[in-house]
C-alpha positions as CSV (number, residue, x, y, z in Angstrom):
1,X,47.9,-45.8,-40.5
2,X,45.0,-47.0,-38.4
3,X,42.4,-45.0,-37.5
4,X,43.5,-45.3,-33.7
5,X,46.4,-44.0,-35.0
6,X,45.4,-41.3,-36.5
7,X,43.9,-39.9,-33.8
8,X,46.5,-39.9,-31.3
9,X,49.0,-38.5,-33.5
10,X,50.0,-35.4,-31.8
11,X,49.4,-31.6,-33.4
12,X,52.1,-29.2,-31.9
13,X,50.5,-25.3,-31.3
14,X,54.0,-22.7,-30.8
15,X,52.9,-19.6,-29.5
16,X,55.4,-16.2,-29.3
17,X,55.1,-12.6,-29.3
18,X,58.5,-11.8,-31.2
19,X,61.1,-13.5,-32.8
20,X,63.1,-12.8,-29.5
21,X,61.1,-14.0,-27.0
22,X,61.0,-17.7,-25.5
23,X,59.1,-20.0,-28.1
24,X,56.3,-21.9,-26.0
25,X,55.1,-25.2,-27.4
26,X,52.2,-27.3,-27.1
27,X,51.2,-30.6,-28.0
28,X,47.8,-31.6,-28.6
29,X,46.5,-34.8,-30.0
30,X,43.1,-34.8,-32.3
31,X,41.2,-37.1,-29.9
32,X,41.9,-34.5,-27.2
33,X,40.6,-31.6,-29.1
34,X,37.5,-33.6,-30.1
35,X,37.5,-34.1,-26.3
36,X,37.8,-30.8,-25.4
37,X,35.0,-29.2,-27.6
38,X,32.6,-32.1,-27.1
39,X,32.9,-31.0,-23.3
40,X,32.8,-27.6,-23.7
41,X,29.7,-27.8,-26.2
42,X,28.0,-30.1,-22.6
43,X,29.2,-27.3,-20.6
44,X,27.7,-24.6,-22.8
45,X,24.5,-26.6,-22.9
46,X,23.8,-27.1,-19.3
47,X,24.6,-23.7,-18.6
48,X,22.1,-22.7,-21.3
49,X,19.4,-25.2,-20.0
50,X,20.0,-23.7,-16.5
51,X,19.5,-20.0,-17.4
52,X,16.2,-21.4,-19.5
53,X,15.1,-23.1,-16.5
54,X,16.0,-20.1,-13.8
55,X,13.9,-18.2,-16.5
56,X,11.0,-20.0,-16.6
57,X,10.8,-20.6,-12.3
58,X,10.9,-16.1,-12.4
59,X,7.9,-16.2,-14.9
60,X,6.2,-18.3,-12.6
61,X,6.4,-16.6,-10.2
62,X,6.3,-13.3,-11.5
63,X,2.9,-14.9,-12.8
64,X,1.7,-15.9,-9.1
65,X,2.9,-12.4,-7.7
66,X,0.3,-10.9,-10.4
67,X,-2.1,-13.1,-9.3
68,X,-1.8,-12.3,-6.2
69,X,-2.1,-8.3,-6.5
70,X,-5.0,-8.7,-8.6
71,X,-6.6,-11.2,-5.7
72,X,-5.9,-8.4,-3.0
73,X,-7.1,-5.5,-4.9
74,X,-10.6,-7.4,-5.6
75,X,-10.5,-8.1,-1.6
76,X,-9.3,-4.2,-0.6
77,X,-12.2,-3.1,-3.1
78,X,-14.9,-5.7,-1.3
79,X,-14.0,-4.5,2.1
80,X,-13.7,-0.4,1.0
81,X,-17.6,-0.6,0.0
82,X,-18.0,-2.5,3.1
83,X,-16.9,0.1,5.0
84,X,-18.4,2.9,2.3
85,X,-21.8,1.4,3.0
86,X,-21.3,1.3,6.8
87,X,-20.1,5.5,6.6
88,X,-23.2,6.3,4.7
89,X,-25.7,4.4,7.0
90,X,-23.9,6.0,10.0
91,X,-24.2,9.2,8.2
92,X,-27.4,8.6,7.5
93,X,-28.5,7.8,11.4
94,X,-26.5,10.9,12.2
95,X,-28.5,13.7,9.9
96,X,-32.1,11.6,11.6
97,X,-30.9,12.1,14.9
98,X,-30.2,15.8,14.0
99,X,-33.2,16.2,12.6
100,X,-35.0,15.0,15.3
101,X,-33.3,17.2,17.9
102,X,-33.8,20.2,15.7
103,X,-37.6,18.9,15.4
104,X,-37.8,19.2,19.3
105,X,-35.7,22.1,19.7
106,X,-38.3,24.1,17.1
107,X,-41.5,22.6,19.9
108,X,-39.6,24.0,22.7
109,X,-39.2,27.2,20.0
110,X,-43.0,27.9,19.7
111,X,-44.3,26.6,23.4
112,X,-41.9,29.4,24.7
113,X,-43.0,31.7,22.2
114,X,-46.4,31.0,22.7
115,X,-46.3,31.2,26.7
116,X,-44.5,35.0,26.2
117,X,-47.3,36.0,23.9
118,X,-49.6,35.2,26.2
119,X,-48.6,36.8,29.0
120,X,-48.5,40.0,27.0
121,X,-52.3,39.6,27.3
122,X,-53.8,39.8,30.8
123,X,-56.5,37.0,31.2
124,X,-55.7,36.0,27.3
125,X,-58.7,38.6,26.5
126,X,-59.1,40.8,23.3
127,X,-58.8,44.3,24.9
128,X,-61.2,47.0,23.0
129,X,-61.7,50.6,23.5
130,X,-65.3,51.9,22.5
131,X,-64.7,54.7,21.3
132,X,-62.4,55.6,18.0
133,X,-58.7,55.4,18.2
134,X,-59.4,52.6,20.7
135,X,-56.7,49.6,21.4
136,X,-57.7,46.6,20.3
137,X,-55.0,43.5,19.5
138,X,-55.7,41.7,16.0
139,X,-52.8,40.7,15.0
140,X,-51.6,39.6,18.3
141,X,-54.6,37.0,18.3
142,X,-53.5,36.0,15.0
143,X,-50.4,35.5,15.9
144,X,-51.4,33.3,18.7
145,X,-53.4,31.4,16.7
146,X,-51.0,30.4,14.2
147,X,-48.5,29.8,16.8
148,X,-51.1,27.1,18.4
149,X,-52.1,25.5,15.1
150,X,-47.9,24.8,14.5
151,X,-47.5,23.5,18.1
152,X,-50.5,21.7,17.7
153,X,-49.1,20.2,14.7
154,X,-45.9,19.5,16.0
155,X,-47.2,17.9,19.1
156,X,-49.2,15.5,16.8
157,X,-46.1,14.7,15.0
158,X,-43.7,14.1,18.7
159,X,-44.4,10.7,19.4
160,X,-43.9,9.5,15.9
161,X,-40.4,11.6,15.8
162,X,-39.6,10.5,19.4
163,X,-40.0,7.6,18.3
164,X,-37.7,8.2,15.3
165,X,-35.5,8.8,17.4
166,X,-35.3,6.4,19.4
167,X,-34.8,3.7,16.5
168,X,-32.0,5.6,15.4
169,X,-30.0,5.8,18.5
170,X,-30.7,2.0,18.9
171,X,-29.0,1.7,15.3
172,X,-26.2,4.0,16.3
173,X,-25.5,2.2,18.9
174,X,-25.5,-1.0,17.3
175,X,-23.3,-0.1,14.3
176,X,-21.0,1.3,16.9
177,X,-20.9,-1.7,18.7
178,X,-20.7,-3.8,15.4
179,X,-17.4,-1.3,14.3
180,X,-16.0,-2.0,17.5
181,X,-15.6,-6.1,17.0
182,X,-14.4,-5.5,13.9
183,X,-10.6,-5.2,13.6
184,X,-10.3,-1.4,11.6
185,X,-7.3,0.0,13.4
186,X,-3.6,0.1,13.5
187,X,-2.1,-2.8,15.9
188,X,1.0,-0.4,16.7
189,X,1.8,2.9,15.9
190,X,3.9,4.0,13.2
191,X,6.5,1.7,12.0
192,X,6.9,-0.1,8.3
193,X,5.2,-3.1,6.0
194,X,8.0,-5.3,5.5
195,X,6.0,-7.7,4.3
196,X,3.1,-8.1,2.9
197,X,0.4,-10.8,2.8
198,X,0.4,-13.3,0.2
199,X,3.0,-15.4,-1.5
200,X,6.5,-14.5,-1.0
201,X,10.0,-15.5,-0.5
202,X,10.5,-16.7,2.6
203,X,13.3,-14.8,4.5
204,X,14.4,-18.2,6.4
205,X,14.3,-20.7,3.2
206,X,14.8,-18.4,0.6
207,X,11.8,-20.4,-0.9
208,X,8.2,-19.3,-2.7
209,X,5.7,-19.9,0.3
210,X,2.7,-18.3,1.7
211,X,2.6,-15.3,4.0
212,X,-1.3,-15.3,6.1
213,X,-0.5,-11.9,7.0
214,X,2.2,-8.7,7.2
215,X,4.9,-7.6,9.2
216,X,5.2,-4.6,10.6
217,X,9.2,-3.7,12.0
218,X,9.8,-0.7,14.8
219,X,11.7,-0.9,17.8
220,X,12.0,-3.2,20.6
221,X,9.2,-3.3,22.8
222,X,7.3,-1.0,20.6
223,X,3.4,-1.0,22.2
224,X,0.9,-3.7,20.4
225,X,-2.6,-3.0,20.5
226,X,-5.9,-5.3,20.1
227,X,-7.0,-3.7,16.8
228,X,-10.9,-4.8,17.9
229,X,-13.0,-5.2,21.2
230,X,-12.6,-9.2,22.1
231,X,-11.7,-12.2,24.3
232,X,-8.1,-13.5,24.6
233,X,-8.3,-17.0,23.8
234,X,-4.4,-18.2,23.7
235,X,-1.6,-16.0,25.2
236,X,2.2,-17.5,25.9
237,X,4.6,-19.4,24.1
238,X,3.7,-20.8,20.2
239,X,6.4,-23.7,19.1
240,X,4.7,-23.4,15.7
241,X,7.5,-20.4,15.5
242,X,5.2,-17.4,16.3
243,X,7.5,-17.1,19.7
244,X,5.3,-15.5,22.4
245,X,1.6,-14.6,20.6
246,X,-1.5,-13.3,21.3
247,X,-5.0,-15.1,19.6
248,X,-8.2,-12.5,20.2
249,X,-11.2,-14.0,19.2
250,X,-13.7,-10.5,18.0
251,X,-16.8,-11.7,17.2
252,X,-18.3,-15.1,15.3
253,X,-16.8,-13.8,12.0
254,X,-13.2,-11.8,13.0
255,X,-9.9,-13.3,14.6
256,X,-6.6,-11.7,15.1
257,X,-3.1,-13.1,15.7
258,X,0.0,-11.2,16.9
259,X,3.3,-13.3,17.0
260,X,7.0,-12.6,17.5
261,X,6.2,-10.6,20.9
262,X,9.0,-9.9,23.5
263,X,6.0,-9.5,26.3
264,X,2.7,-10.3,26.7
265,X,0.1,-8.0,28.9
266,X,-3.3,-10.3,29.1
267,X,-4.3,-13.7,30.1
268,X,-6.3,-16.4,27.9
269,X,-9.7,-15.5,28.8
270,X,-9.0,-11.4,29.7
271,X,-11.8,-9.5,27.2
272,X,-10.1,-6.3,25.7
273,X,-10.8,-3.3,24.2
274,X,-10.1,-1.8,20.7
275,X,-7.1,0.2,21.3
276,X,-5.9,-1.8,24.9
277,X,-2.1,-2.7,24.5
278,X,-1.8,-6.7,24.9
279,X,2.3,-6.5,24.5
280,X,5.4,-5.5,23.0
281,X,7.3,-6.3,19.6
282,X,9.6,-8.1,20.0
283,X,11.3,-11.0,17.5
284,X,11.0,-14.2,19.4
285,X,10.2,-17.9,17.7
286,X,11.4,-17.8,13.9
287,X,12.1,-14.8,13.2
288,X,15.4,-13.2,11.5
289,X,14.7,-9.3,13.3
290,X,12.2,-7.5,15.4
291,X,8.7,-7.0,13.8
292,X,5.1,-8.3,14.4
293,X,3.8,-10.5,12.5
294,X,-0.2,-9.7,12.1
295,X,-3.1,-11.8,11.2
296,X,-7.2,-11.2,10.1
297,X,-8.7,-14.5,9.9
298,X,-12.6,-14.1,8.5
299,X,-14.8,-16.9,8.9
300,X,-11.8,-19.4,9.6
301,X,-9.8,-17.9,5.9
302,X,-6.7,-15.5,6.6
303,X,-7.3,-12.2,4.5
304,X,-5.5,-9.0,4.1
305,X,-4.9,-7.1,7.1
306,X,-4.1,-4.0,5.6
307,X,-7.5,-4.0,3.9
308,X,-8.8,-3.4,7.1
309,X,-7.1,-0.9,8.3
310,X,-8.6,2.4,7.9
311,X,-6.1,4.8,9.8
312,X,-2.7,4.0,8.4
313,X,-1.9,7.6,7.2
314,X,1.4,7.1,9.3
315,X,2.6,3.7,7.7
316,X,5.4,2.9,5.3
317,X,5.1,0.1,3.3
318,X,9.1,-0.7,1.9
């Protein structure tokens, strides 16, 4: 018998449950059970390299995502002892400025004291009687004198602590000015994270990509604010797919983006205040619900937002 033959001759399988039932038969040649488990071993195989594969894509991944954490924690710790150092120097100006008002307040203190004392003695003269058991004021005198030696002291001292002062409410006022370009508060009020900054999946491709900043989702028409004092420099339509956007520039260093609005309030070239509403969230340009999409850009380079935001007792981050 040749070997072609051989392999074509037919194998017959009979399958029943009882002796009673309908005998069903099958016929099943040895070339098509070779066949059969050389495709199901290919099967088995690429199924196998698939799950490998799908595996190794979620490590990567995974990999990035850790990356990414760790990159924003070193960038939330940088800005914290930013802002650390910028409490401490305000706190610092504020207990000068106190202590110069308490300085002046203490002057005012003694002059008064000083100007009572001496209208407790007529003409400012040391009254004597001759004979025994007569008045005389010592210790008033002293008193006086001690009294003028401290004021005289503390007027000495004025002009240096005036000037004290001075210097630090001109450094108040700057680091109040400098707080002020720098974006530190909430663009809207309430609402929930979304999505956070970094590398995601996008929501539209279903693809790893990069996200420059977060979402925050509330309610139609929810109020946006400018998060620092600034100039408008783009306001209107983005076919980037930001839909309707707002672009404040802060100061040389800070820039912030809102996107996805359903209405805009300012003009390109308005300057606004920290805390002015500029629009309302909406979910316009490429956008799969109604959120506002938020950006920091420092020096030209997207960071964190949320970083930066030191009042966000009142968010949820899903």
């Amino acid at each position: 018998m040749s070997s072609r033959h051989k392999y074509q001759k037919p194998w017959n399988i009979i399958l029943f449950s009882d002796p009673k039932t309908t005998i069903k038969k099958f016929h099943i040649t040895k070339f098509m059970l070779i066949c059969s488990i050389v495709l199901f071993s290919l099967v088995s195989a690429l199924i196998s390299v698939y799950i490998y594969l799908l595996f190794e894509e979620k490590n990567v991944e995974n990999e990035l995502l850790n990356e990414e954490i760790l990159l924003r924690d070193q960038q939330i710790e940088v800005a914290n002892n930013e802002v650390e150092e910028v409490k401490r120097e305000y706190t610092s100006l504020q207990i000068e400025a106190v202590e110069v008002q308490q300085s002046i307040e203490k002057f005012r203190a003694y002059e008064e004291q000083l100007n009572e004392l001496e209208l407790e003695l007529p003409g400012g003269r040391n009254y004597k009687d001759d004979g025994s058991g007569g008045i005389e004021f010592p210790s008033k005198i002293e008193e006086i004198n001690d009294i003028s030696n401290r004021l005289t002291e503390i007027r000495d001292d004025l002009p240096n602590l005036i000037n004290e002062f001075e210097i630090a409410i001109d450094r108040l006022i700057a680091y109040e000015e400098e707080l002020r370009s720098i974006p530190t508060i909430m663009p809207t009020e309430g609402g929930r994270i979304t999505s956070t900054f970094g590398n995601r999946i996008d929501p539209i491709t279903r693809s790893s990509s990069f996200h420059s900043g977060i979402d925050i989702a509330s309610t139609l028409n929810t109020p946006i604010y400018a998060t620092a004092d600034g100039t408008v420099t783009e306001a209107g339509w983005d076919s980037g797919g930001y839909g309707r956007m707002v672009v404040i520039k802060h100061n040389d260093a800070y820039e912030t983006v809102y996107a996805h609005l359903n209405s805009i309030e300012v003009s390109a070239g308005d300057y606004v205040k920290k805390g002015e509403m500029i629009g309302g969230m909406g979910s316009t340009g490429r956008s799969t619900g109604v959120h506002l999409h938020y950006e920091i850009l420092r020096n030209g380079e997207y960071v964190d937002p949320y970083q930066y935001m030191i009042f966000h007792e009142n968010l949820i981050i899903e």
